[in-house]
C-alpha positions as CSV (number, residue, x, y, z in Angstrom):
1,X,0.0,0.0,0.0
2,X,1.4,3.2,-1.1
3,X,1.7,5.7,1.8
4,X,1.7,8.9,0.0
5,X,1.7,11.1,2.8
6,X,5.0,10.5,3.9
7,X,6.8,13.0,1.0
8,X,4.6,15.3,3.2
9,X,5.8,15.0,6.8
10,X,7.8,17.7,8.2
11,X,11.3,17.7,8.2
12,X,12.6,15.4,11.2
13,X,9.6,13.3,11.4
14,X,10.5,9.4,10.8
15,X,8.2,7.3,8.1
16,X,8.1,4.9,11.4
17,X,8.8,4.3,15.0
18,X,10.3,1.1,17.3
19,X,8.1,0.4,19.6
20,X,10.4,-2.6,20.3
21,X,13.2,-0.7,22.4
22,X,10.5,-0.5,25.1
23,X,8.8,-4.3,25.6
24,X,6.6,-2.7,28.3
25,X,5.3,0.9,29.3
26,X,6.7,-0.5,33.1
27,X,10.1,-0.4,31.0
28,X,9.2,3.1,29.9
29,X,8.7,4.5,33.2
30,X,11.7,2.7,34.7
31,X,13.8,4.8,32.6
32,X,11.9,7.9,33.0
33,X,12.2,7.2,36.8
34,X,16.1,6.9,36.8
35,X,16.9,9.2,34.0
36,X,14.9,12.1,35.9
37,X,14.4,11.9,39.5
38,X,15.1,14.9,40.5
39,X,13.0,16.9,38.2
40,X,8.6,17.2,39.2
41,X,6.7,15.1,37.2
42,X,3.0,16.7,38.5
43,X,1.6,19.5,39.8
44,X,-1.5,19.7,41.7
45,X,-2.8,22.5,43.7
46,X,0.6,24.0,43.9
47,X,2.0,20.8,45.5
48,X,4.7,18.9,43.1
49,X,5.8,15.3,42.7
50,X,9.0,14.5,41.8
51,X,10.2,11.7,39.1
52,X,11.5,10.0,42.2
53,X,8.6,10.4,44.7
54,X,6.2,8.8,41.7
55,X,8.7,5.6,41.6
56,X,8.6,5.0,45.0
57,X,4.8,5.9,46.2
58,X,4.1,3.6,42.7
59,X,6.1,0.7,43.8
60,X,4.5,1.2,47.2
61,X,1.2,1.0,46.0
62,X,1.8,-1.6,44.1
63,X,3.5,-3.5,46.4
64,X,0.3,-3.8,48.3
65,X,-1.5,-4.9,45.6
66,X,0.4,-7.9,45.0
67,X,0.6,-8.4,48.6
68,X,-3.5,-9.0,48.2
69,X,-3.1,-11.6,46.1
70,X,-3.9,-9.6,42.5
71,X,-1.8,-11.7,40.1
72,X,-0.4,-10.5,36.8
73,X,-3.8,-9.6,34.2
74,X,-6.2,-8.7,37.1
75,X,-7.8,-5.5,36.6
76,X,-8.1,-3.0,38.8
77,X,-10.5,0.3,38.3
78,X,-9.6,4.0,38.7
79,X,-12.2,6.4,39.3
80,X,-10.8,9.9,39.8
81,X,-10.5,13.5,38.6
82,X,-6.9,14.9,37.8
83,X,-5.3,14.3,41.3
84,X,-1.7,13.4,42.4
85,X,-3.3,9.8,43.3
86,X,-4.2,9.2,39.5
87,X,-0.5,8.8,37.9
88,X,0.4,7.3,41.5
89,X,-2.3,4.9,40.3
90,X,-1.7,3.8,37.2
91,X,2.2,3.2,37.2
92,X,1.5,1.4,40.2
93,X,-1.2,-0.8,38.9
94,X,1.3,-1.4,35.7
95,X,4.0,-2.1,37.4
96,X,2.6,-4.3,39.9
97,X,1.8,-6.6,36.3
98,X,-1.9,-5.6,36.4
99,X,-4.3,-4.1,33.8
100,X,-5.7,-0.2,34.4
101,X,-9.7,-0.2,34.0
102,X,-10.4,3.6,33.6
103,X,-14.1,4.8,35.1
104,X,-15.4,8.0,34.6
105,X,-15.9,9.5,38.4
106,X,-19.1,11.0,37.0
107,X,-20.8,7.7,36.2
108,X,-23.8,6.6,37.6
109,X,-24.7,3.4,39.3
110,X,-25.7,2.1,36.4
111,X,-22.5,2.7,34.4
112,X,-20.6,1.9,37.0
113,X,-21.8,-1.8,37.7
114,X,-21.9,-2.1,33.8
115,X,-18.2,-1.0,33.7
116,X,-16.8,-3.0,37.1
117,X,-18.8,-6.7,35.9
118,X,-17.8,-6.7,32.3
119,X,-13.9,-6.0,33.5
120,X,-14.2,-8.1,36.2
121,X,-12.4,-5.5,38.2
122,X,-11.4,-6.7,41.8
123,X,-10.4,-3.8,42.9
124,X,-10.9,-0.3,42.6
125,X,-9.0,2.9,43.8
126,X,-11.7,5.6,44.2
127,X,-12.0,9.4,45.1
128,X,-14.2,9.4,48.3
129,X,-16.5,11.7,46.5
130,X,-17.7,9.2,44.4
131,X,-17.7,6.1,47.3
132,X,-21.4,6.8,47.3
133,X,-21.8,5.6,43.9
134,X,-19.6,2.4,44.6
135,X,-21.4,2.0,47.4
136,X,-24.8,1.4,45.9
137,X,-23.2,-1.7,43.5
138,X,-21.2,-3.0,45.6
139,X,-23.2,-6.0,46.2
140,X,-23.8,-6.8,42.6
141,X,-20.1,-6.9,42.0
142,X,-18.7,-9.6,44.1
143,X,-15.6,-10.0,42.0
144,X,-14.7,-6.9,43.6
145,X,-12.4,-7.8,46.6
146,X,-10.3,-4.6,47.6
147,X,-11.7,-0.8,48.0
148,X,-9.5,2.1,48.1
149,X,-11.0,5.1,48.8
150,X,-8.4,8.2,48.5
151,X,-9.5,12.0,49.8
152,X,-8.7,15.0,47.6
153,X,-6.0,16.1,50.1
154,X,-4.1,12.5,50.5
155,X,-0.8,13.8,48.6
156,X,-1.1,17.7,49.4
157,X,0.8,17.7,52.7
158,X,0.3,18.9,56.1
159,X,-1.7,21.5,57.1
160,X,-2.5,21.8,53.4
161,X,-3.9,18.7,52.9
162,X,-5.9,18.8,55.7
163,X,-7.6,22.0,54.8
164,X,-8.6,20.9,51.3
165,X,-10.7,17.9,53.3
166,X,-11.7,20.0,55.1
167,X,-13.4,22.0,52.8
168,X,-14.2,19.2,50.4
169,X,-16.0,17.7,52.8
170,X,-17.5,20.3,55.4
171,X,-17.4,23.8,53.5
172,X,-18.6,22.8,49.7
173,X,-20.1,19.1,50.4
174,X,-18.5,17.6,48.1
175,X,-18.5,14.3,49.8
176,X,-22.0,12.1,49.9
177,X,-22.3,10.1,52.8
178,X,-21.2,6.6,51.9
179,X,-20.5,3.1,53.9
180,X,-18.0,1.1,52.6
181,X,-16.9,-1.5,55.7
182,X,-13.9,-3.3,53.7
183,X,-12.4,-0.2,52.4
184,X,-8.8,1.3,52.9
185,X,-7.7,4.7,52.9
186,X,-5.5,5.6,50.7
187,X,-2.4,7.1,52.8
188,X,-3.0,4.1,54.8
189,X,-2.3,1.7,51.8
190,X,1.1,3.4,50.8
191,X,2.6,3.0,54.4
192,X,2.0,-0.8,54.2
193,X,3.0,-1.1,50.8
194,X,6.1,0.6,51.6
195,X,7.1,-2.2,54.3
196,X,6.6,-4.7,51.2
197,X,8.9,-5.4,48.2
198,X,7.1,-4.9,44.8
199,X,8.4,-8.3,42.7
200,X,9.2,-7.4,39.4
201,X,6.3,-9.0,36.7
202,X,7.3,-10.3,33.5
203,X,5.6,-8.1,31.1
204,X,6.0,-8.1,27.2
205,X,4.5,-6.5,24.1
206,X,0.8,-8.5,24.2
207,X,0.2,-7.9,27.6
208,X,-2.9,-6.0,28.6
209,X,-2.4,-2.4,30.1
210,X,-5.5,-0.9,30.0
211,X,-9.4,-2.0,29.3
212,X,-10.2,1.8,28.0
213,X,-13.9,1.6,27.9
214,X,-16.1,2.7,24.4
215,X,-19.3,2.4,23.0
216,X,-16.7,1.6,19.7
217,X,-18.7,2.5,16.9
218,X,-21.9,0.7,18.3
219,X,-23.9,-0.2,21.0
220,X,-23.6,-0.8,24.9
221,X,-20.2,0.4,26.4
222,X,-17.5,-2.7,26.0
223,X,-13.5,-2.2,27.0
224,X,-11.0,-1.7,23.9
225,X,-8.3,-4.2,25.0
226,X,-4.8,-2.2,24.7
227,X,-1.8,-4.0,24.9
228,X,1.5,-2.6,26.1
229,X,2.9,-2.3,22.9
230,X,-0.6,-0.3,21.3
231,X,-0.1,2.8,24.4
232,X,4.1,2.5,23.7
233,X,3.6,2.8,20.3
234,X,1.2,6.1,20.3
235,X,3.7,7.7,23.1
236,X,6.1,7.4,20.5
237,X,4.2,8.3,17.3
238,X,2.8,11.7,19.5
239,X,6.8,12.1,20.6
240,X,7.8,12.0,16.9
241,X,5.1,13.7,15.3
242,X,4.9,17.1,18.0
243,X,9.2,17.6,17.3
244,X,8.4,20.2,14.5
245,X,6.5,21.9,17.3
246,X,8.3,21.1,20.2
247,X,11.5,22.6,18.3
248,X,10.4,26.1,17.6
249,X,11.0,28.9,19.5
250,X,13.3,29.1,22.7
251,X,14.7,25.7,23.9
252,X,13.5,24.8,27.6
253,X,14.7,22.3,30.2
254,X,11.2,20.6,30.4
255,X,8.1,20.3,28.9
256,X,5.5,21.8,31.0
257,X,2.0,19.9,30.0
258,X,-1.1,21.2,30.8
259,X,-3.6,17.9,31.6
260,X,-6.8,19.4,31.8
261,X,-8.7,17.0,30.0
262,X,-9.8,13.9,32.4
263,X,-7.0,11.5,32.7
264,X,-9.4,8.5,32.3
265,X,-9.8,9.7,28.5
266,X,-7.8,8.1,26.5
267,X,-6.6,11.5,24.7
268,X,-4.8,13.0,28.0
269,X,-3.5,9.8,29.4
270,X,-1.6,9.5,26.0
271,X,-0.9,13.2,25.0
272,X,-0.7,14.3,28.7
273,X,0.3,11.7,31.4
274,X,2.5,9.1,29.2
275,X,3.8,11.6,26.7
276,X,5.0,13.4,29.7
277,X,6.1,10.5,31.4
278,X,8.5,9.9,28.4
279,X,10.3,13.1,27.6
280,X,10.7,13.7,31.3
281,X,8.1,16.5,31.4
282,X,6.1,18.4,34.0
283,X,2.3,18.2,34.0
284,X,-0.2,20.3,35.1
285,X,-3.2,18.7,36.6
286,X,-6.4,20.2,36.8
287,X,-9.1,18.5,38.9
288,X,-12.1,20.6,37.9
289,X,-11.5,22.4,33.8
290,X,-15.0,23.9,34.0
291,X,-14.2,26.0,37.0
292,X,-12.5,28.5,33.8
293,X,-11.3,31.3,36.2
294,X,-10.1,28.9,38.8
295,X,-7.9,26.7,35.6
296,X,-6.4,30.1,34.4
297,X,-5.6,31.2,37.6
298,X,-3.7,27.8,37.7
299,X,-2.3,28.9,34.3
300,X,-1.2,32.3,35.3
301,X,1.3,30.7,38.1
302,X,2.9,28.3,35.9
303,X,4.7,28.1,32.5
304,X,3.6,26.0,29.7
305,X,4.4,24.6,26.5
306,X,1.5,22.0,25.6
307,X,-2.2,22.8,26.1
308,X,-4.1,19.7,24.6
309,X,-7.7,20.0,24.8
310,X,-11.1,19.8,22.5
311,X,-12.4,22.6,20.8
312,X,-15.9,23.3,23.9
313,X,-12.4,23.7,26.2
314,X,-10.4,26.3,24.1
315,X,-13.6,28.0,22.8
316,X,-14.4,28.1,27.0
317,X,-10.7,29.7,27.3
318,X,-11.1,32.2,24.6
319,X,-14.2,33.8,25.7
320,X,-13.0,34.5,29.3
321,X,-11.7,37.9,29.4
322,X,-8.6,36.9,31.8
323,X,-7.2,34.4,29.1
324,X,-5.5,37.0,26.7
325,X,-4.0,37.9,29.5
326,X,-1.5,35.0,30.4
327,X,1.7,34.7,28.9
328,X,2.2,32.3,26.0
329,X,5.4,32.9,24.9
330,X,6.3,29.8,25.8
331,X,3.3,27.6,24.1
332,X,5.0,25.7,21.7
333,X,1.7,22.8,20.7
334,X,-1.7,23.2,21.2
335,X,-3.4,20.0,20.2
336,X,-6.4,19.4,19.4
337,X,-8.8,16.2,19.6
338,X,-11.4,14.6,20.8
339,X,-14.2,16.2,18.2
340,X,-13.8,18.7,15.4
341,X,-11.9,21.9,15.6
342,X,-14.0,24.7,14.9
343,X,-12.3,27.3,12.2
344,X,-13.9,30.3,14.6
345,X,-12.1,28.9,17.2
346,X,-8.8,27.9,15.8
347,X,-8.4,31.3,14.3
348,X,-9.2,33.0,17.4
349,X,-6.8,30.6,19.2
350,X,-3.9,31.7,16.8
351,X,-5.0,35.4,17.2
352,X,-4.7,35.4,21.0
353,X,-1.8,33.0,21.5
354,X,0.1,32.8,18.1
355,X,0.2,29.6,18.6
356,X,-1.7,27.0,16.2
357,X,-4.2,24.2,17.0
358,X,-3.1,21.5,15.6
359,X,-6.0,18.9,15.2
360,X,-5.5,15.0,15.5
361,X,-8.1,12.4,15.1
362,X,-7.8,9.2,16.8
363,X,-10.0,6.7,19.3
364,X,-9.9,4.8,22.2
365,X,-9.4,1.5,20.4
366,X,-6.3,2.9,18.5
367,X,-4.5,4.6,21.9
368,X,-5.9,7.1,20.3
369,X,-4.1,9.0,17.4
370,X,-4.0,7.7,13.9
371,X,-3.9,11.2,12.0
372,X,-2.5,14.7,12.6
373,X,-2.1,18.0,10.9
374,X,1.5,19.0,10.2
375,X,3.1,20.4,13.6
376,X,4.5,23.1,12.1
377,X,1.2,24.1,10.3
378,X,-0.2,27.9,11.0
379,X,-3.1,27.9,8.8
380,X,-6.8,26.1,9.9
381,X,-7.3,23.2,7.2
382,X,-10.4,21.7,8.0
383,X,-8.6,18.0,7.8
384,X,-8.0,15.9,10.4
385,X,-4.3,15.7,8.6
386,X,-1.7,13.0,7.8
387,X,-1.3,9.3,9.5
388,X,1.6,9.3,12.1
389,X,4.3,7.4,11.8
390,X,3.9,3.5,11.4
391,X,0.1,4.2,10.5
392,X,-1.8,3.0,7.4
393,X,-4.8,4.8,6.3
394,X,-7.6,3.2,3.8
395,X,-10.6,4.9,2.2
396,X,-13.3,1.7,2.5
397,X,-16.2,0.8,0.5
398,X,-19.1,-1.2,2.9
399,X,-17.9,-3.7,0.4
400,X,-14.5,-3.6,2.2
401,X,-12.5,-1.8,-1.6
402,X,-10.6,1.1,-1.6
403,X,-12.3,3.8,-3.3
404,X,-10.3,6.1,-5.6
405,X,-8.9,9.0,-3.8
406,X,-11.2,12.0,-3.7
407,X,-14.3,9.8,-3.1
408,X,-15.7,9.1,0.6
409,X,-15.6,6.0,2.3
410,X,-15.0,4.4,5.7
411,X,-11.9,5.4,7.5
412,X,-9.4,1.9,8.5
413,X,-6.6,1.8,9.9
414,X,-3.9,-0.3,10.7
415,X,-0.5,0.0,12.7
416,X,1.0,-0.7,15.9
417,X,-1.9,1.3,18.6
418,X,-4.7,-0.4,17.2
419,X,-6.1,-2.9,19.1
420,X,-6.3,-6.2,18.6
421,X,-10.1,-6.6,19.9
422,X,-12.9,-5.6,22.5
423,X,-12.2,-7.2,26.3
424,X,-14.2,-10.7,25.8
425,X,-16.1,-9.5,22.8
426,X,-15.4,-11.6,19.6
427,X,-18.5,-10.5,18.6
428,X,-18.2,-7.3,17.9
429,X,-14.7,-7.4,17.3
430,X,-15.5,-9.5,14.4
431,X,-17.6,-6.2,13.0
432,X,-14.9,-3.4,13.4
433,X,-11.6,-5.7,12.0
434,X,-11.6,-6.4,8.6
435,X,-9.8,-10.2,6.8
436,X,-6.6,-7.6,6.2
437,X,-6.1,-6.3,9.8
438,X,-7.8,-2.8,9.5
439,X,-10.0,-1.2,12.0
440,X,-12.7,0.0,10.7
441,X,-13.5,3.5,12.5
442,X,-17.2,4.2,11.8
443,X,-16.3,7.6,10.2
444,X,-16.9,8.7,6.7
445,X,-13.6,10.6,5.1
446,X,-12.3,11.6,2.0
447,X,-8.0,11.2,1.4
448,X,-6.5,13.8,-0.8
449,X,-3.5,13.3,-3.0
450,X,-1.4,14.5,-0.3
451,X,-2.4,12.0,2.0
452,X,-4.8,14.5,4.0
453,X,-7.8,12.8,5.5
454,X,-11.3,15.1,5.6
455,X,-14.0,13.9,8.0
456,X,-17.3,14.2,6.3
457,X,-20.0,12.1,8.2
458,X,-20.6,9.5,10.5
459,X,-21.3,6.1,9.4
460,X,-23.2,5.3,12.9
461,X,-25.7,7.7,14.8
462,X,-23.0,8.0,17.8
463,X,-23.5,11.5,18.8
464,X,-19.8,13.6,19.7
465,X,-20.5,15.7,23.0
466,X,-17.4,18.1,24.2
467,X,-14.9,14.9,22.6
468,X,-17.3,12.2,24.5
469,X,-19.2,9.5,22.5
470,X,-22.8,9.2,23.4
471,X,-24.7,5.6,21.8
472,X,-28.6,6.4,21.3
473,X,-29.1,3.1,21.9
474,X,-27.8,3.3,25.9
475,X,-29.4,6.9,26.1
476,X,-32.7,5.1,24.9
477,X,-32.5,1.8,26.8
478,X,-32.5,3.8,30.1
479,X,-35.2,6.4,29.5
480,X,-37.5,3.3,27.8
481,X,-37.5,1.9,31.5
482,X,-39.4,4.8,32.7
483,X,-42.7,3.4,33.6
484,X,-44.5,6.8,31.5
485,X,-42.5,6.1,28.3
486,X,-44.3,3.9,25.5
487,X,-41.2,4.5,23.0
488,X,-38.6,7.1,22.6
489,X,-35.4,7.7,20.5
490,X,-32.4,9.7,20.9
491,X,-30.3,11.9,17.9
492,X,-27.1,14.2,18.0
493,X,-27.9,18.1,17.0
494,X,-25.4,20.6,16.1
495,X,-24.8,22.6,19.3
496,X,-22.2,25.7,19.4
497,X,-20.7,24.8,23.1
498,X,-20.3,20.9,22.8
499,X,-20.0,19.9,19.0
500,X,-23.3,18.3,19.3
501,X,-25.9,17.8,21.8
502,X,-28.9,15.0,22.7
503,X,-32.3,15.5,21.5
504,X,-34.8,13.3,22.6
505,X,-38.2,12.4,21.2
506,X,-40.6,10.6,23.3
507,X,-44.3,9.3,22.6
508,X,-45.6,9.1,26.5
509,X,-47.8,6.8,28.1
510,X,-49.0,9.2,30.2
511,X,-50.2,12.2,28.6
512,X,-49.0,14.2,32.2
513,X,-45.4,12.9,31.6
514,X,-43.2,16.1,31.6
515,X,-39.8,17.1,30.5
516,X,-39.0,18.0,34.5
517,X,-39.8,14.2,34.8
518,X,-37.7,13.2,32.4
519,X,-34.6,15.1,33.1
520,X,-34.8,14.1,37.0
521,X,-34.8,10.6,35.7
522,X,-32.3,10.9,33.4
523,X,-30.4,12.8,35.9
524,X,-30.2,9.5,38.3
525,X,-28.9,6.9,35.2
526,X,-26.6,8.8,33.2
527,X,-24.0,11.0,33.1
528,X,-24.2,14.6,32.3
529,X,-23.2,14.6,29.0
530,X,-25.1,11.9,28.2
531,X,-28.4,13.9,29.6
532,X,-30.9,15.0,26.8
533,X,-30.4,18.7,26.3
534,X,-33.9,19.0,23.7
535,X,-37.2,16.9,24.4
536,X,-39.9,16.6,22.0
537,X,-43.1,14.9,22.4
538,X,-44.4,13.2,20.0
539,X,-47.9,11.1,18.8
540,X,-45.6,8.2,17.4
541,X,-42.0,7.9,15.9
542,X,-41.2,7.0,12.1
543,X,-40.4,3.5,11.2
544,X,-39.3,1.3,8.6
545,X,-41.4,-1.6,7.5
546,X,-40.1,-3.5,9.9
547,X,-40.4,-1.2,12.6
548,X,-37.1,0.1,13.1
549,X,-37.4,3.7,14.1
550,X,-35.8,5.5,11.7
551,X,-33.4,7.9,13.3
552,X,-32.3,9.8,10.2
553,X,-35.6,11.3,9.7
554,X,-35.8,12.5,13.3
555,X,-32.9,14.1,12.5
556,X,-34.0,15.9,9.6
557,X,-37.1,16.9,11.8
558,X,-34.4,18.8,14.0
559,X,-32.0,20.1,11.7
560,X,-34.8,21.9,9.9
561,X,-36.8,22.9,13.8
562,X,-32.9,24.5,14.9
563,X,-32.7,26.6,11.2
564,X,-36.5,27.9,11.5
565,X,-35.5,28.7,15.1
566,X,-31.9,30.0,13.8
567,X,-33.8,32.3,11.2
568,X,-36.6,33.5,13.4
């Protein structure tokens, strides 16, 4: 297969990585760990953790681990905002030879239970302001053996530390009630894992690091299995493609990240939290990126050189008055990912900083990036830009064909971060991998003769809210079960803060049903950005034949109710 795009990478950008001189991430952070001790490796609420404080709180944490009896391939869940404990977290949980299940802190029940069975998690490291949610399934997940509940100020210090709980808890009630008998506090876990040796795991290429869970292209939420070598490989393919941008401008010491996108995604743990892990770089965590004042005051007391994010978070940025303000002479990448770059945006972006966003396009089955504009681009393009390194792109039929360039078809892929299937779901891994090896995305493109890959619909109906995929069919499953429902279906509308939002069209039972009822239940079973934003009754929904609703027209019905609205 010809990969035309490689006569137009940027100068110093290799045609492929080796993933090989690294047989495990573990291997990757060993390195880190003795190469740069000395240097901090997070910030959080002004406190710092050094290189050498992560090694040794990680092989403390997961010395206890093994010393419970988790044996290499158990899976242990983290549930947590962007805290010191998260990174603490994960390169214990690797190094200790077991496999990272990330949870969403803001799931419901529901979610939750879905996410700890089908992992078969037993055990779970947890932010205590979401033990009340754990709490409520913890009986219908007996695989789960061992509860660690951290508290926001853990790894702050003293008196510091104790004031944030303090506050957390008393002053802003941030902290439901919960009972959890078995559990262990966090603190508590590190001083007994630090009176344990942490035996070294034989780990290679195929073995599972993380279960990142997905809604992949269809259906109920299942976990993409990546491998060690999938998350090496797209450290490495971000490393090589970002040197362009990374070179520009003065030289610094370190590479100050800002990881303001959730550490569960799969975008920051890549782009943010391994990248930085790495190149030996510095990375600031924000726990809360909505609070916009309170994450530019962060901004304004530290340098920075990366500021990854999706476009509802820079657009957010921009339109606070304090953000022109900060100093970015030293913002050297701004990448952006998770859903489609607006041109308003990116332009306003470049005005204020003078700095570009770069836009990438990847997913949580492929570690995530598989395409990216040029690094040292300054203009918007519209594209989603050029495979990285080691990456194949194909334009696909349905019949599985290439279609000639210029013509759309489904974006595959192939290369070392794909991965090899869904966690104990040959099923459905059998629909996204074609008989050559190529993933087959769910997203209609179009490839130029330079290699340059345009996004120009969505083969599925997943809806793309602020970079998070939303299925209809979960979002309708739950609100079906209300007992004033008779049928309902779920679509994705353009919508100018998040990319797209839900719009829900219900025929009720009960003529009385309300939207207030609706949103209260929705409000207990699914996560905010999940929620229905738009509700519209309806006498009955359009369907095929057969009776399948027929979303596309529901769709059409919105489209043209938002441009009468628009035009009134």
């Amino acid at each position: 297969m010809e990969r035309r795009w490689l006569k137009h990478y940027p100068a110093g950008v290799p045609a492929d990585i080796d993933p090989s001189q690294y047989p495990s991430l573990v291997d990757l952070f060993e390195e880190s760990f003795e190469k740069y001790g000395a240097r901090t490796a997070y910030i959080s609420m002004d406190k710092t953790l050094t290189f050498r404080q992560l090694d040794r709180q990680s092989q403390a944490l997961g010395a206890w681990l093994q010393s419970r009896g988790l044996k290499k391939g158990d899976r242990v869940a983290v549930m947590m905002p962007n805290v010191l404990q998260y990174p603490v977290a994960i390169a214990a949980i690797l190094r200790a030879g077991l496999t990272v299940v990330n949870v969403n802190p803001l799931y419901t029940p529901r979610e939750l239970e879905h996410q700890l069975k089908d992992s078969g998690a037993s055990a779970i490291i947890i932010l205590e302001n979401f033990a009340a949610t754990l709490e409520k399934v913890v009986k219908q997940t007996p695989a789960l053996k061992h509860i660690v509940v951290a508290s926001m100020g853990d790894m702050l210090g003293f008196p510091k530390g104790a004031i944030v709980n303090l506050v957390v808890r008393r002053v802003k009630k941030m902290v439901p009630a919960y009972t959890l008998p078995a559990a262990m506090r966090f603190n508590d876990v590190l001083d007994a894992g630090k009176r344990v040796k942490i035996k070294k795991p034989e780990l290679g290429p195929e073995d599972v690091a993380f279960l990142q869970y997905t809604g992949g292209t269809t259906g109920v939420s299942k976990g993409a299995t990546l491998l060690h070598r999938n998350v090496v490989s797209n450290v490495l393919q971000n490393e090589a493609w970002l040197q362009p941008a990374l070179a520009k401008g003065k030289p610094v010491d370190q590479m100050a990240i800002v990881t303001a996108l959730p550490l569960y995604h799969i975008f920051a743990l890549t782009a943010c939290a391994l990248l930085g892990m790495r190149i030996g770089g510095r990375c600031l965590l924000i726990a809360n990126p909505r609070d916009i004042p309170g994450f530019i005051k962060d901004l304004s007391k530290h340098s920075f050189n990366m500021l990854p994010a999706v476009n509802t978070l820079y657009n957010g940025l921009l339109n606070h008055p304090d953000f022109a303000k900060l100093d970015f002479s030293g913002l050297k990448a701004a990448n952006g990912g998770g859903m489609a770059v607006q041109r308003a945006v990116a332009e306003k972006f470049f005005k204020v900083t003078g700095c570009p966003i770069i836009e990438g396009y990847g997913l949580s089955e492929t570690a995530p990036t598989l395409t990216c504009n040029r690094a040292d681009n300054t203009e918007y393009t519209g594209t989603i830009g050029l495979p990285v390194p080691s990456t194949l792109v194909s334009i696909r039929d349905d019949a599985g064909k290439e279609v000639p360039l210029g013509e759309a078809g489904e974006i595959c892929a192939k290369g070392p971060q794909v991965m090899p299937g869904y966690w104990q779901r040959p099923d459905e891994t059998a629909k996204v991998m074609t008989p050559d090896g190529f993933f087959k995305t769910g997203d209609i493109g179009v490839m130029d003769e330079t290699g340059q890959v345009k996004i120009v619909d969505r083969k599925k109906d997943m809806i793309l809210v602020s970079g998070f995929n939303v299925y209809p069919n979960e979002v309708e499953d739950v609100i079906a079960h209300h007992p004033d429902v008779l049928e309902c279906a779920v679509v994705g509308v353009p919508d100018e803060h998040s990319g797209e939002a839900v719009m829900l069209f219900v025929v009720p039972k009960d003529p009385q049903l309300s939207e207030q009822a609706l949103a209260s239940f929705c409000a207990e079973q699914l996560t905010g950005y999940k929620k229905p934003k738009y509700v519209r009754f309806k006498k009955d929904l359009p369907k095929t034949n057969v009776g399948k609703v027929l979303r596309r027209e529901l769709r059409d019905e919105a489209l043209k109710e938002i441009k009468t609205t628009q035009a009134a």
